[in-house]
C-alpha positions in Angstrom: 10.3 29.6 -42.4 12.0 26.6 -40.9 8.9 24.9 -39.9 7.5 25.8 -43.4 10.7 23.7 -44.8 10.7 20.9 -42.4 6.5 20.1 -43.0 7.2 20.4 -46.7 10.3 17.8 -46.1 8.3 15.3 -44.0 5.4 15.7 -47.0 8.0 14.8 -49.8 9.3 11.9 -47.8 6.3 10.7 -46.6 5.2 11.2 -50.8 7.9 9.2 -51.7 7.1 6.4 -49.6 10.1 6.7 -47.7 8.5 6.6 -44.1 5.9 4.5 -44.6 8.6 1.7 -46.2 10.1 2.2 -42.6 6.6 2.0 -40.5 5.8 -1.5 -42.5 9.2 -2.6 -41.9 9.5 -1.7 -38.2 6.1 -3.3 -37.6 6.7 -6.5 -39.9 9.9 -7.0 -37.2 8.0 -6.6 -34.3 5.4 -8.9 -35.5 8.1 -11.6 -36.0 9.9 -10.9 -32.7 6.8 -11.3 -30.6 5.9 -14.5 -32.7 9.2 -16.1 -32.1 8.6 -15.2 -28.1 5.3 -16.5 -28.2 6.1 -19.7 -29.8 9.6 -20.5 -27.9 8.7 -23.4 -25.5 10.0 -21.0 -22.6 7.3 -18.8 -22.9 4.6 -21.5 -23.0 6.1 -22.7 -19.5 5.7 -18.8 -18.4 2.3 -19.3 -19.6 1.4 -22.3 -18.4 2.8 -21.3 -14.8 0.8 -18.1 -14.9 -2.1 -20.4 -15.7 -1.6 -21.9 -12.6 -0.8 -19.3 -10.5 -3.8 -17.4 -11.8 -6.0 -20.8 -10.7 -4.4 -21.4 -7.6 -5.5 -18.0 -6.5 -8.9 -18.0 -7.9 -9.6 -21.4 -5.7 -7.7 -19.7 -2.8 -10.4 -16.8 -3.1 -13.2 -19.3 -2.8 -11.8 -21.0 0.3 -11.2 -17.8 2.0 -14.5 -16.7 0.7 -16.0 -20.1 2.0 -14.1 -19.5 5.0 -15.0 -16.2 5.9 -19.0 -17.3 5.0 -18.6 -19.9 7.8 -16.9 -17.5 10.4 -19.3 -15.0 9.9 -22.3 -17.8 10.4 -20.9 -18.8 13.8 -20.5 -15.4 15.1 -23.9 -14.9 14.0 -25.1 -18.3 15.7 -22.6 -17.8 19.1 -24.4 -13.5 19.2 -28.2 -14.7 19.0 -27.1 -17.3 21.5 -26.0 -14.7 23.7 -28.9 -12.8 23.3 -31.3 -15.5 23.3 -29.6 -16.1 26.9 -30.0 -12.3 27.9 -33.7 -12.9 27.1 -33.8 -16.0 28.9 -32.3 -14.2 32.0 -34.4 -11.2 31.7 -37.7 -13.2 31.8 -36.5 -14.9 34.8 -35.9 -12.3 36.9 -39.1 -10.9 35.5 -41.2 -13.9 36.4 -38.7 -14.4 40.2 -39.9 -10.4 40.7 -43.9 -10.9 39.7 -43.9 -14.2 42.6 -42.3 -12.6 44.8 -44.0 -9.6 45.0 -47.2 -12.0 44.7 -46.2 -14.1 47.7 -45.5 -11.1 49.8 -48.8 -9.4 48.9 -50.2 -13.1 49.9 -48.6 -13.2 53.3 -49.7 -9.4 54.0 -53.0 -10.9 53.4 -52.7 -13.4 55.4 -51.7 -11.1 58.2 -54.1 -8.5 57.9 -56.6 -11.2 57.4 -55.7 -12.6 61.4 -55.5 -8.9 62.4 -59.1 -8.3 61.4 -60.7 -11.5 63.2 -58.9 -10.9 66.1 -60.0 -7.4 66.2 -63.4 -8.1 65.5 -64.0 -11.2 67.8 -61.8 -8.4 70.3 -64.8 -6.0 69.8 -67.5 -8.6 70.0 -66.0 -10.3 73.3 -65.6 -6.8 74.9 -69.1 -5.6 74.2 -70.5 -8.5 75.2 -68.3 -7.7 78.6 -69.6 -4.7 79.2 -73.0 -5.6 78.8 -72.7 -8.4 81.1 -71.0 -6.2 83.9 -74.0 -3.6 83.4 -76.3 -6.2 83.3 -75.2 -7.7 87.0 -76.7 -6.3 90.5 -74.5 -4.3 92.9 -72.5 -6.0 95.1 -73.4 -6.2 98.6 -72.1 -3.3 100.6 -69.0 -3.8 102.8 -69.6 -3.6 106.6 -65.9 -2.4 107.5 -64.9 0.1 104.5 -68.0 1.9 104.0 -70.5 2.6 101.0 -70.0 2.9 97.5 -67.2 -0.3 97.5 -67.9 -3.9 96.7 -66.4 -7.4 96.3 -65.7 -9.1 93.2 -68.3 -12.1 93.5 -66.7 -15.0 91.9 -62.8 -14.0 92.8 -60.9 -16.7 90.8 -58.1 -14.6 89.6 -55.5 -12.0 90.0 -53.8 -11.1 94.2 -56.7 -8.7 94.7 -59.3 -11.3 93.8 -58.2 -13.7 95.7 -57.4 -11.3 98.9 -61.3 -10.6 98.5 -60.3 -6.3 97.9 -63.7 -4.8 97.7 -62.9 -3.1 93.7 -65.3 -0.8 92.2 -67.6 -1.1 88.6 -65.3 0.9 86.8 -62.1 -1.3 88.2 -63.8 -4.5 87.6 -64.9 -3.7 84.2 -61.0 -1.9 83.1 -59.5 -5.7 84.8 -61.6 -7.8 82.5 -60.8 -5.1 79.6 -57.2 -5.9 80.5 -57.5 -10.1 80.6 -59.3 -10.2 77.4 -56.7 -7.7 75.7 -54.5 -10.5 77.2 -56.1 -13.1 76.0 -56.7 -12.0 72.1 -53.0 -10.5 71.7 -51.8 -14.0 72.6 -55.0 -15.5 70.1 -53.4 -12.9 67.5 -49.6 -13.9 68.6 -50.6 -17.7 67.8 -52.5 -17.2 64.6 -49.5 -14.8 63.0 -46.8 -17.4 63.8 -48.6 -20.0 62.1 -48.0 -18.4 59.0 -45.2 -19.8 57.2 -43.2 -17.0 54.8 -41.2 -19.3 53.3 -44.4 -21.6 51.9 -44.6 -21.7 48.4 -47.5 -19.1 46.9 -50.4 -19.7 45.6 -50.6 -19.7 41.9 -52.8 -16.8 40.4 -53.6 -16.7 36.6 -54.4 -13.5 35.3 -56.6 -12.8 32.2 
């Protein structure tokens, strides 16, 4: 019942144009206050200093903007520097590694190339030896130490030689075996030491 009453109050008033006087008049007051603010020279200076303030910062926000745009370009600059270096270094030591390991494969040839001719002119030498020794009559035979012993007929080296001991075939041929083993070791000695390791290598291109 009291809301019944106070709904039918507000309706009468509201009917009699009691509230809505007061609405336009309210409103018609606020209207004048805020014109009176807005044209008062203060607030123009409020205005005008919010102006500036709102500018200032807009042109602050480009610099840092412009700022940050040219800090981020140089760390992107100084990184592929870096990296461009890391490349640069990597390749290096690539290309140091690939002529190293081709001058060392060229010295091993080197070697094993002087190992072979000195092995091979060894074999030719020594079969040529032992075909000559074959090839030569037997010694006279020794009046004083009995068959089957013999001198050496051109002694010109070694204490036996020279002494004129009667040696046998066999002993003959194993002492020339020895002085021509001798002979190409120091050959193979000579060659090996005229190999320089520390000459620069031979360029190879590859395809």
């Amino acid at each position: 019942m009291i809301a019944w009453f106070l709904a039918s109050h507000l309706v009468t008033q509201f009917a009699g144009g009691g509230l809505l006087k007061l609405f336009l008049g309210n409103l018609k007051s606020d209207a004048a206050a805020a014109w009176k603010w807005l044209t008062h020279p203060l607030t123009h200076l409020i205005i005008a200093g919010l102006a500036c303030i709102i500018v200032a910062q807009h042109f602050t926000l480009i610099g840092e903007r412009r700022h940050s745009a040219k800090v981020e370009l140089q760390l992107s600059k100084e990184h592929a520097g870096r990296l461009a270096d890391r490349q640069a270094y990597t390749r290096a030591q690539a290309d140091a590694a690939a002529l190293n390991k081709v001058h060392v494969q060229q010295i091993e040839t080197k070697q094993q190339k002087v190992t072979t001719d000195v092995e091979t002119d060894y074999q030719r030498k020594l079969a040529a030896l032992r075909s000559g020794l074959r090839a030569q009559p037997p010694a006279a035979q020794g009046s004083a130490n009995g068959a089957g012993s013999s001198k050496v007929p051109d002694a010109s080296s070694g204490p036996d030689a020279e002494a004129g001991v009667p040696l046998s075939d066999s002993e003959r041929l194993r002492a020339a075996e020895n002085e021509l083993q001798l002979d190409e070791l120091i050959t193979w000695i000579e060659q090996q030491t005229k190999i320089d390791p520390n000459a620069e290598p031979l360029h190879t291109t590859t395809h």
